[in-house]
PARO-888043 format. One record per residue (C-alpha): x negated, y negated, z; residue in one letter. Coordinates in steps of 0.02 Angstrom, whole numbers, plus 50000, padded with zeros to 5 digits. Layout:
<r><east>X</east><north>Y</north><up>Z</up><rest>A</rest></r>
...
// end
This chain:
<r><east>49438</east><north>47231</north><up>50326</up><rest>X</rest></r>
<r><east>49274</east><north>47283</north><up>50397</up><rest>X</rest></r>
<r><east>49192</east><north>47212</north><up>50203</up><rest>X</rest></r>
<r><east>49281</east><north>47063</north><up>50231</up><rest>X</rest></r>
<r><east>49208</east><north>47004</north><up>50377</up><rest>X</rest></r>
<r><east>49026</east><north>47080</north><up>50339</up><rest>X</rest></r>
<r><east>49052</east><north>46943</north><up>50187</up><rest>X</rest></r>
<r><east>49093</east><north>46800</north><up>50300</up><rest>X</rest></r>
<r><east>48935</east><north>46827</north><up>50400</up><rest>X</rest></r>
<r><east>48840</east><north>46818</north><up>50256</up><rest>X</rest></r>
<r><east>48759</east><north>46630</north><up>50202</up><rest>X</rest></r>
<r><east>48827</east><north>46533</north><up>50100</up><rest>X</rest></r>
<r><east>48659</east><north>46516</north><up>49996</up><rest>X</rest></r>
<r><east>48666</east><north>46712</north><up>49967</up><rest>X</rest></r>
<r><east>48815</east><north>46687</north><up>49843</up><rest>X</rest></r>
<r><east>48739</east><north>46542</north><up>49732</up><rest>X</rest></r>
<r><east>48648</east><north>46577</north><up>49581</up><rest>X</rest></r>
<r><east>48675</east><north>46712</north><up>49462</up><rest>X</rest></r>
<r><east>48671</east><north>46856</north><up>49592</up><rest>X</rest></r>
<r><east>48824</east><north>46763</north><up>49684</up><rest>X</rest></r>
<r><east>49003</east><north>46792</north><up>49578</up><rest>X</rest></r>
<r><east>48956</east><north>46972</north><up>49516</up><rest>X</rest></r>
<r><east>48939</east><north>46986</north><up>49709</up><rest>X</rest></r>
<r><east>49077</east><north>46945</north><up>49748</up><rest>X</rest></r>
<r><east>49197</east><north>47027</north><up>49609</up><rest>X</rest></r>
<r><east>49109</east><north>47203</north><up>49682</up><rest>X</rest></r>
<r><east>49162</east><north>47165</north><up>49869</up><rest>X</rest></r>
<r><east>49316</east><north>47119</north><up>49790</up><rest>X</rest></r>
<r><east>49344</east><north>47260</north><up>49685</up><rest>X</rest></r>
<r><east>49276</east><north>47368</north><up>49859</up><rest>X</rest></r>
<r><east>49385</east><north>47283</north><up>49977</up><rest>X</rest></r>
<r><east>49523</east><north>47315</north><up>49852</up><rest>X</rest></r>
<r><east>49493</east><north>47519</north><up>49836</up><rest>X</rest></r>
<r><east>49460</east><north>47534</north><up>50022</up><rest>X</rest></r>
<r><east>49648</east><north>47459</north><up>50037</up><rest>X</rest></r>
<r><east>49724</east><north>47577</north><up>49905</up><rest>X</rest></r>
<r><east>49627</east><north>47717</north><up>49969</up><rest>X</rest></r>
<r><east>49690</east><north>47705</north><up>50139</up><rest>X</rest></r>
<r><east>49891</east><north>47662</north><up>50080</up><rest>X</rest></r>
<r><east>49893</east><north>47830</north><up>49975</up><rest>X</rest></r>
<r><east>49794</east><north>47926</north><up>50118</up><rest>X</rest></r>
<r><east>49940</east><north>47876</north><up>50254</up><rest>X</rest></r>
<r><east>50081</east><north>47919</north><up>50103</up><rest>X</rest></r>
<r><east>50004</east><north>48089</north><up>50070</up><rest>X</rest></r>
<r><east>50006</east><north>48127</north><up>50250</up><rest>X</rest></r>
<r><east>50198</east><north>48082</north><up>50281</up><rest>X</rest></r>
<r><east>50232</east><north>48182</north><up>50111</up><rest>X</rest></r>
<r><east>50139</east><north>48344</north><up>50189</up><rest>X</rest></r>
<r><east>50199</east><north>48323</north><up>50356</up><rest>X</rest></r>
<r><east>50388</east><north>48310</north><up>50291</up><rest>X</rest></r>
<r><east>50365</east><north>48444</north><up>50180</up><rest>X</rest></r>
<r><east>50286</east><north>48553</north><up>50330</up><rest>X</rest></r>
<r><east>50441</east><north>48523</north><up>50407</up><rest>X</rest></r>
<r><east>50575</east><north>48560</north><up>50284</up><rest>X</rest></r>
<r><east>50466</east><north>48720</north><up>50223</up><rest>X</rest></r>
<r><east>50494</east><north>48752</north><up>50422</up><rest>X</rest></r>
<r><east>50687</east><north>48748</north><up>50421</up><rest>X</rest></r>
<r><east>50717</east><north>48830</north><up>50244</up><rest>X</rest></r>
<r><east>50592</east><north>48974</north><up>50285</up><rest>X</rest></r>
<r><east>50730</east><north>49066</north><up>50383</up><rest>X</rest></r>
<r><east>50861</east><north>49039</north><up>50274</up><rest>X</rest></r>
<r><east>50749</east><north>49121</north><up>50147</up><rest>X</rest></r>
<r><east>50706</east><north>49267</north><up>50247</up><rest>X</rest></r>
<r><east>50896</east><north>49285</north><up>50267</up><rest>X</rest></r>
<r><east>50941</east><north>49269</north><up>50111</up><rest>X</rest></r>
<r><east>50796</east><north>49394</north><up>50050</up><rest>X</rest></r>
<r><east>50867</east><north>49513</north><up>50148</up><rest>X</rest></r>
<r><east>51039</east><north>49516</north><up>50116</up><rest>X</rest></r>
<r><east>50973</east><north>49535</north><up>49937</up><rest>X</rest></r>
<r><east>50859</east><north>49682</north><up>49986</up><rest>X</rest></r>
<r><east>51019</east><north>49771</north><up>50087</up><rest>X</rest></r>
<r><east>51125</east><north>49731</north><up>49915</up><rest>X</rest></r>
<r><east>50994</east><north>49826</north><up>49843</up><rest>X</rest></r>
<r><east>50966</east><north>49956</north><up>49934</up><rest>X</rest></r>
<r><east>51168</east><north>49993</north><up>49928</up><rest>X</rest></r>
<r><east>51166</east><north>49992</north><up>49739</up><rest>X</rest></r>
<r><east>51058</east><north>50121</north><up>49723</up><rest>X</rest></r>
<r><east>51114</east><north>50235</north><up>49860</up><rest>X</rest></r>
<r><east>51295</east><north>50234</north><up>49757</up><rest>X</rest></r>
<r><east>51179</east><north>50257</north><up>49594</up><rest>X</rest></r>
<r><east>51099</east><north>50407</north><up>49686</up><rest>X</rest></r>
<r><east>51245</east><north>50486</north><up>49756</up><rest>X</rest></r>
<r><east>51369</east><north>50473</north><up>49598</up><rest>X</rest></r>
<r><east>51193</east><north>50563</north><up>49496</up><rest>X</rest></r>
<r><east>51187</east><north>50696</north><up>49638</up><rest>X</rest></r>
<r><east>51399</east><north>50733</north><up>49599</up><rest>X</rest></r>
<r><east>51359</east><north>50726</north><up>49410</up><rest>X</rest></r>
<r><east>51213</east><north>50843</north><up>49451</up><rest>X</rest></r>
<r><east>51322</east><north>50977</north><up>49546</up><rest>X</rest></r>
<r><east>51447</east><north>50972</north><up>49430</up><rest>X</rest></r>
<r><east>51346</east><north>51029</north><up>49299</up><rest>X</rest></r>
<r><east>51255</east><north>51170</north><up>49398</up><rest>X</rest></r>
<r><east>51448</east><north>51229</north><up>49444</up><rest>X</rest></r>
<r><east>51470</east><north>51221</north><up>49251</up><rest>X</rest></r>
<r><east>51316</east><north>51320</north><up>49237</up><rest>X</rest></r>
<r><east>51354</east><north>51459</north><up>49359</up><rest>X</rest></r>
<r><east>51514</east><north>51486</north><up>49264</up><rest>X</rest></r>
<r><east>51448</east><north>51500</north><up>49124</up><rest>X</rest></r>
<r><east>51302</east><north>51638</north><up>49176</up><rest>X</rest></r>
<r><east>51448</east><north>51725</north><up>49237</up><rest>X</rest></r>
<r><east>51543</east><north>51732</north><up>49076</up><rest>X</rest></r>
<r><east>51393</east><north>51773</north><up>48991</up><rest>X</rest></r>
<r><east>51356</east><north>51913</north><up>49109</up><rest>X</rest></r>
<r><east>51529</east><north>51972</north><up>49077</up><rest>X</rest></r>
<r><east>51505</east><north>51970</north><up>48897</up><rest>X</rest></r>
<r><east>51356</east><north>52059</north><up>48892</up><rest>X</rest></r>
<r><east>51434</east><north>52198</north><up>49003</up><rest>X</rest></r>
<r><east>51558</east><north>52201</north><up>48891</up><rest>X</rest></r>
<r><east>51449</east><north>52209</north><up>48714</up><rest>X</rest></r>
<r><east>51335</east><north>52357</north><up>48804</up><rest>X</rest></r>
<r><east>51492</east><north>52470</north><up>48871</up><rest>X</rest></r>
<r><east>51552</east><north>52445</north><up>48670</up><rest>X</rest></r>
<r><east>51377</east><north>52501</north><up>48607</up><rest>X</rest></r>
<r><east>51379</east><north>52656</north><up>48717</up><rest>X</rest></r>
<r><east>51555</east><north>52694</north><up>48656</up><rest>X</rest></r>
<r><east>51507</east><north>52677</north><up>48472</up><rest>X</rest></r>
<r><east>51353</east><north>52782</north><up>48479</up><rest>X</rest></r>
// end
C-alpha cells in the first residue's frame, strides 16, 4: 500500500521513456510480494497459534495416557519378577533335597566301605 502511493506522488514525466514500464512492472511485481508476504505471515500465525492451543489441551491427555502405560508396565514386570522369584525357590527346595539324599547316600556308601574292609 505504502509503494502504491509513493508511486502516485511520483511525476508523471518520471515514467516516460525507456526507464518508465520496467519501472513500473518492478513496483508491480514489489507491491505484489509485499501483499503475499503479509497474507502468508497472518496464516502462519493463526496456524501456530491454533496449534499452540490444541498442543495445550492434548498435552494432559498425553501425560495421562503415558502414565497409565508406565503403571501397566511397571505391573507386568512385578508379576514377571515375582512368578521368577517362585520358580527360583522352587528349585533351591529341589536342591536342598537333593544335597540331602546325596548326603544320605554317601553315609550310606562309607558305613558299606568300613563294613567290607
Amino acid at each position: 500500500m505504502l509503494a502504491l502511493t509513493a508511486l502516485c506522488s511520483l511525476p508523471a514525466a518520471f515514467f516516460s521513456g525507456e526507464l518508465g514500464p520496467s519501472l513500473m512492472l518492478f513496483a508491480g511485481l514489489a507491491l505484489i510480494c509485499g501483499v503475499l508476504l503479509r497474507r502468508s505471515f497472518r496464516t502462519s500465525s493463526r496456524a501456530r497459534a491454533a496449534s499452540s492451543s490444541t498442543a495445550a489441551v492434548e498435552l494432559p491427555r498425553l501425560v495421562d495416557r503415558e502414565q497409565v502405560e508406565l503403571s501397566e508396565l511397571g505391573r507386568d514386570i512385578v508379576g514377571q519378577i515375582d512368578s521368577k522369584l517362585i520358580v527360583l525357590q522352587e528349585l533351591i527346595a529341589q536342591s536342598e533335597r537333593q544335597i540331602v539324599r546325596m548326603e544320605g547316600l554317601i553315609e550310606d556308601l562309607e558305613q558299606r566301605s568300613e563294613r567290607t574292609t
